[in-house]
N, C-alpha and C positions, 0 to 999 in steps of 0.2 A: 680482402673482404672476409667476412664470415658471416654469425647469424646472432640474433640475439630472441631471449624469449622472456615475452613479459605476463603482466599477470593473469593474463586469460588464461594460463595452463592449468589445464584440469588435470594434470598429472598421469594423463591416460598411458601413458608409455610408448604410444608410436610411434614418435621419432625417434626412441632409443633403436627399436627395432630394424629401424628403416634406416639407419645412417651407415653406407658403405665402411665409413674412414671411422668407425665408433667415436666421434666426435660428439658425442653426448654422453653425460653419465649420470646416473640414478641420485636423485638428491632429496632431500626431505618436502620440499614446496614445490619447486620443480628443476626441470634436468640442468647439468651445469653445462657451459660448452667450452671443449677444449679449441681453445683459436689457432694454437700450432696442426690438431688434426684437422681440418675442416677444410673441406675443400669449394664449399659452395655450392655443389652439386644441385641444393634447391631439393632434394628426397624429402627434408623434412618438413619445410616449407607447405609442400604439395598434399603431404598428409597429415597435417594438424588438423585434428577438427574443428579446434575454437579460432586458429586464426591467430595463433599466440606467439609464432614465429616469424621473424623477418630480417632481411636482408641487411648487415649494416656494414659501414665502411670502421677499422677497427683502426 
């Protein structure tokens, strides 16, 4: 599994902040996510404000 993030990202930078495994990285629209780093943890998930994050089987 990993995460995937769609277009409600406001681009806030939260989840870059907040991902143990730096499984996110800064991108022009929004963050990209690495599926080899990602562990699921759900940190990012938990603090999106818009809701723009979620769970998917990869």
């Amino acid at each position: 599994m990993t995460v995937a993030i769609d277009l409600r990202c406001t681009g806030c930078g939260a989840c870059l902040t907040t991902c143990p495994e730096r499984a996110l990285v800064a991108a022009p629209r929004q963050p990209l996510v690495i599926d080899q780093r990602c562990t699921t943890c759900m940190a990012c998930i938990e603090v999106c404000p818009a809701g723009a994050i979620r769970e998917v089987y990869a």
